[in-house]
N, C-alpha and C positions, 0 to 999 in steps of 0.2 A: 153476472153475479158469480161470485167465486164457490167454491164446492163445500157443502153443508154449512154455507153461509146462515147464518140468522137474523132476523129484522126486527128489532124491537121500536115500540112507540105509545104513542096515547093516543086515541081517537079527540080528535080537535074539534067537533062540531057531532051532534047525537045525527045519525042520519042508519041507512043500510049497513050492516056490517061489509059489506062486498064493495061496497060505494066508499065507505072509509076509511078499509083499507089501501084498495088502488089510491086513493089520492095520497094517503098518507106512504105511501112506499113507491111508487111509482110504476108498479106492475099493474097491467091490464084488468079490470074484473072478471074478464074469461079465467085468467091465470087465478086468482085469486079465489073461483069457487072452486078448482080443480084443486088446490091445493087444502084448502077445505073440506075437501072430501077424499083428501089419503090422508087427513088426519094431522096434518102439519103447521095448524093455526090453531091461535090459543088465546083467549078472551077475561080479563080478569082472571087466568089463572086455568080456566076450565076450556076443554078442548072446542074450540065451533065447531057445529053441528049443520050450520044455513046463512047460507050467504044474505036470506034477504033477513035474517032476522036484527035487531034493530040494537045498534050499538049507541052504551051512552058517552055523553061528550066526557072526557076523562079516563076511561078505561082503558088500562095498559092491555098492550098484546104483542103475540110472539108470530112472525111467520117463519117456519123452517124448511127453508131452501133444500131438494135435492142436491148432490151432487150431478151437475151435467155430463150428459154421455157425449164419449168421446168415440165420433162416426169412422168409419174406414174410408177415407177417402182412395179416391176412384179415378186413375188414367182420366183425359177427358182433351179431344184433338181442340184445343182452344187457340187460335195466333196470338202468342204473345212478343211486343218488340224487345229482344236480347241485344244488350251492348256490349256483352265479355262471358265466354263460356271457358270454361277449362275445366280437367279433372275434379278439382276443390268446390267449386264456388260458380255461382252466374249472377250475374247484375241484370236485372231487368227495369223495363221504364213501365212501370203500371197503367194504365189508361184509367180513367174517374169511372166512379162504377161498377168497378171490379173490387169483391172479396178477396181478402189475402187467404183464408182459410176456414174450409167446413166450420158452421155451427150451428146453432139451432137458428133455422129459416132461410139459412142458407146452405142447404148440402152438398152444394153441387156448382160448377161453372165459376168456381174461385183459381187461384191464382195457383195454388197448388194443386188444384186440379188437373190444371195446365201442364205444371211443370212436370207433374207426373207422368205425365205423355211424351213429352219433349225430352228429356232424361230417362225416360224405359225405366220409371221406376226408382234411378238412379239418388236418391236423394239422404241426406242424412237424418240418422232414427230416431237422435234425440228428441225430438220436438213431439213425438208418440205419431200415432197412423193418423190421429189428423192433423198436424201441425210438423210434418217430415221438411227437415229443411228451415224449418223460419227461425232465423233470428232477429228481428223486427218485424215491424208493423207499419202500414200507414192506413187510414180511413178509405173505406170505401172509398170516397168522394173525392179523395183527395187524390191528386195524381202524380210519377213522379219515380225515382229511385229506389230497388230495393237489392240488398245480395242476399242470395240464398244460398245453404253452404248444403254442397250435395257429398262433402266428407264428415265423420264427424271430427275429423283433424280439425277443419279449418271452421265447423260448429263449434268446437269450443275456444278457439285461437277467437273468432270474430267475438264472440260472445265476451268474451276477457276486453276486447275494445271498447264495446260498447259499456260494459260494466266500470271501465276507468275512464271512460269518456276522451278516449284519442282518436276517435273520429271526426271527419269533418263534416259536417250536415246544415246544408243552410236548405231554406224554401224560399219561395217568393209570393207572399203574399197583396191582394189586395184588398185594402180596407177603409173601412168608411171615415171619413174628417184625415185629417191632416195632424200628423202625431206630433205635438211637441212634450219636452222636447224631439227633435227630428230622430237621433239615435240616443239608446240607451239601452240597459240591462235593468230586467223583470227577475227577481227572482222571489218565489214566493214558497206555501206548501199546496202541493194540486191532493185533492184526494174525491171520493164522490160525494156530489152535494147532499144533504140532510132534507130540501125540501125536494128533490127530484129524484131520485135513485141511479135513473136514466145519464143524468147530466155529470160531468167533473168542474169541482169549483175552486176556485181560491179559499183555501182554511186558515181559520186564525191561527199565528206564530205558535200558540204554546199547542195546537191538539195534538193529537197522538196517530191521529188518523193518515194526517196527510205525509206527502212523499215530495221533498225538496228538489226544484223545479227551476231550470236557469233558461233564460231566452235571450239573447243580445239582438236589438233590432236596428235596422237601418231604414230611414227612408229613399228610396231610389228617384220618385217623380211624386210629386203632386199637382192636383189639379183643382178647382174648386168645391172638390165634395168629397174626394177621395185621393190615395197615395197608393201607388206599389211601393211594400215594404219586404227586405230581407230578413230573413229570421233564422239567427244560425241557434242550434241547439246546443246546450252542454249536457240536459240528461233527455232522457226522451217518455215522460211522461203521456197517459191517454191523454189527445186531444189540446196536448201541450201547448202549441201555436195560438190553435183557436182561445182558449181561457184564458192566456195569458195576455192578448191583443182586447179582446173581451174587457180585461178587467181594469185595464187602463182609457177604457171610451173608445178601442178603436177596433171595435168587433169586422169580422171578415165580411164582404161581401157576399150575398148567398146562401151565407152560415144557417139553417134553418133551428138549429138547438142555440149559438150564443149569440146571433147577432138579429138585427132588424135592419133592411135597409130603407136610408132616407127619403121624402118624398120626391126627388129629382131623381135617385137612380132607382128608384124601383121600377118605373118605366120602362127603362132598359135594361133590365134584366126579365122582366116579364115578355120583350117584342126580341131578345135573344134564348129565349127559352133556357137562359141560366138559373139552373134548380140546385146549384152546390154549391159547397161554401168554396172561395175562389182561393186557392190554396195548392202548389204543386211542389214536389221536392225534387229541386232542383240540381244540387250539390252533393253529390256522395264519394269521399275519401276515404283510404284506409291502409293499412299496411296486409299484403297476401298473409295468411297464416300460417301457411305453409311456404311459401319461397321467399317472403320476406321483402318482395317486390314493392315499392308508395304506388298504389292506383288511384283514380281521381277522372271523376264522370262525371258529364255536365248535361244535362236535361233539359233542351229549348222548351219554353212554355205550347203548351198543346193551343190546338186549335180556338177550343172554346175560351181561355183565358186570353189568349193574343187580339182576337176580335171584340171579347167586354175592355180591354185594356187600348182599344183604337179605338172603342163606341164612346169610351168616358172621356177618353184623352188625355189620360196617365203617359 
């Protein structure tokens, strides 16, 4: 949730105040009576008082977000695999699993935690103390390419790429059915979904909400259930890949927020103990910011995708 965000809505069915707000915003009811009691929900108008007490079906209400604190992140001796280190910048292959950076629930054992150890510190400050260094993002789960600019010369030089989209970023996904047609371009508005808070979804053309969203896909192999598909980006949207494959029927394998896998591969992905959505970023190009040097990284698919991808027979 963004900083002094606000959530407006109507309760959809009379039930618990605490019970209808979580469903209807998508926060927790832990979160919900806590934030009821600093005073930052608001009921027909007049401040809540009691989570259990009873909302009727129709009644508008306000939840008012704090702004999130922003932690110190902390040195932290973690191995992570480096593909290019130099004065500017490091390219790292993230492993699935790993935080790109401190937030709430995650303080610690993220990826700039790491790097904070590995560079003595060395990192660029734009990004604040906890986000030193990042100019992109990938998912937890998702495994794969990332640079981190440890100048802010080349934090802002990379930052400029990515904002006019001259970078090269493909992934390699795998997903459920067989995409026809086989290759094409998605391009929609991504912004966060109305019935989940949690989730980001395809928005209709005219809102105001959402953030224009281009994916160009390829099929590489299919098989009778599923395809590895390449997925290059032009902007890089939350969760872009995933929604965008999602919204055309060919949700990721894995994907625990957009997809469902079919009755033939859930099996195997339950006897491979595959518990993420099956997604690695594979391709990252760029022009140095500072020496003006074309770099260009390529990222073998990790263990756990290379064996669901010889157990399906992709």
């Amino acid at each position: 949730m963004g900083a002094g965000e606000v959530i407006t809505g109507t309760v959809s069915v009379a039930s618990r105040l605490d019970k209808a707000l979580a469903e209807a915003s998508g926060l927790s009811r832990e979160r919900v009576k806590a934030l009821i009691a600093e005073g930052k929900v608001t009921l027909g108008g007049k401040a809540a008082t009691s989570g259990s007490a009873k909302a009727a079906a129709g009644a508008a209400f306000e939840i008012h977000l704090p702004p999130p604190t922003d932690p110190q992140a902390l040195p932290q001796d973690i191995p992570i695999p480096i593909l290019y280190e130099d004065d500017h910048l490091v390219v790292v292959d993230k492993p699935a699993g790993m935080v790109v950076h401190p937030a709430a629930g995650n303080p610690d054992g993220t990826l700039v935690n790491a790097l904070l150890h590995h560079c003595a510190g060395g990192l660029s400050g734009i990004g604040g103390v906890a986000r030193p260094g990042i100019v992109h993002r990938i998912d937890k789960d998702t495994s794969g390419l990332l640079v981190v600019a440890k100048s802010d010369a080349a934090h802002e030089g990379l930052a400029r790429q990515f904002a006019d989209h001259s970078l090269e970023r493909a992934y390699l996904a795998v997903v459920n059915g067989q995409p026809l047609p086989p290759q094409g371009t998605i391009e929609t508005l991504i912004g966060r979904s109305d019935a989940n808070r949690k989730k980001m979804a395809v928005l209709p053309k005219e809102s105001s909400r959402g953030k224009r969203a281009v994916t160009h896909y390829k099929t590489i192999r299919n098989m009778g259930g599923c395809s590895l598909v390449e997925c290059r980006l032009e902007t890089g949207r939350t969760h872009q890949v995933r929604v965008h494959m999602s919204s055309i029927g060919y949700a990721l394998l894995g994907d625990p927020v957009y997809g469902r896998a079919n009755s033939q591969i859930r099996p195997v992905l339950q006897r491979l103990g595959f518990s993420r959505q099956a997604l690695h970023a594979a391709i990252l190009g760029f022009t140095h910011p500072v020496s003006g040097e074309t770099l260009r990284f390529v990222s073998e698919l990790p263990p756990d995708m290379a064996s669901l991808i010889d157990e399906i027979g992709c």
